[in-house]
C-alpha positions, 0 to 999 in steps of 0.5 A: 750651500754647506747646509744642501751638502750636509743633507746630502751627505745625512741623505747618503748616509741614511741610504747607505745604513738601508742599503747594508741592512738590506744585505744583512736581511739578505744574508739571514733569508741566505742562510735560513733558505741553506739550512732549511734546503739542507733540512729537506735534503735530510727528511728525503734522505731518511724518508728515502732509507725508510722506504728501502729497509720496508722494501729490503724487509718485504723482498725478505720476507718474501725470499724466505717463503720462496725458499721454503716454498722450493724444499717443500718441492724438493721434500715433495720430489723425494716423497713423490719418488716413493708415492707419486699420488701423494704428491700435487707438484701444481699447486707447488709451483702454482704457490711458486709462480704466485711468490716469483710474481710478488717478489717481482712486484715487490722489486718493481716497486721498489725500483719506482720509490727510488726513482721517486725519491732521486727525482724528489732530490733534484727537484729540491737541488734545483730550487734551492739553487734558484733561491741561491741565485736570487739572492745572489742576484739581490745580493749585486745588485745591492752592491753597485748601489753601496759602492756608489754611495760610498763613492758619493760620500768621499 
């Protein structure tokens, strides 16, 4: 009888250091998936602030042609007050028309790539909180089954 209680005992042993070294590789896989999640969240963000500083530096660009496009209209007004026929206001606004609809574009495009990056973002929240749960999950499962082979070895 004594020798089936000491079996039992090695055996609640051994399932109690399986058991703790189950909850510590599920503590690594936790804190592996948390910097990994927060690596993500940092490759977004930068990807993210990428994509704006391109998209400000179009936008610019673009706005310093357009203001340049408008004094060239205001120089061709005060010429044209002088000798209208020397003055195609058309092609003018016609070039206007064309930069207003790039900037336009440009804006519309910018709008796009943010709402791309916040919907990269949640995607990456929302599986870094089903991995989470996961593990948390295991992580209480595990615990009955160590309080039970504690309760059972006292």
């Amino acid at each position: 009888m004594l020798e089936v209680a000491n079996a039992e005992l090695e055996e609640a042993k051994r399932s109690k250091e399986t058991t703790e070294q189950d909850l510590k590789g599920y503590e690594v896989e936790l804190a592996m998936n948390e910097a990994t999640i927060q690596t993500l969240e940092a490759l977004i963000e930068s990807s993210m602030q990428s994509r704006i500083s391109l998209t400000q530096d179009e936008i610019s660009t673009v706005g310093s042609v357009l203001d340049a496009l408008k004094n060239q209209k205001g120089a061709s007004r005060f010429v044209s007050e002088e000798d209208p026929k020397l003055v195609k206001e058309e092609v003018t606004e016609g070039a206007l028309g064309t930069l207003e609809d790039m900037l336009a574009g440009v804006i519309s495009q910018t709008t796009q790539v943010e709402e791309e990056c916040r919907s990269e973002q949640n995607i990456q929240k929302r599986e870094g909180n089903m991995k989470m749960t996961e593990l948390s999950g295991t992580s209480a499962s595990a615990g009955p089954a160590v309080a039970d082979i504690l309760f059972n070895i006292a």
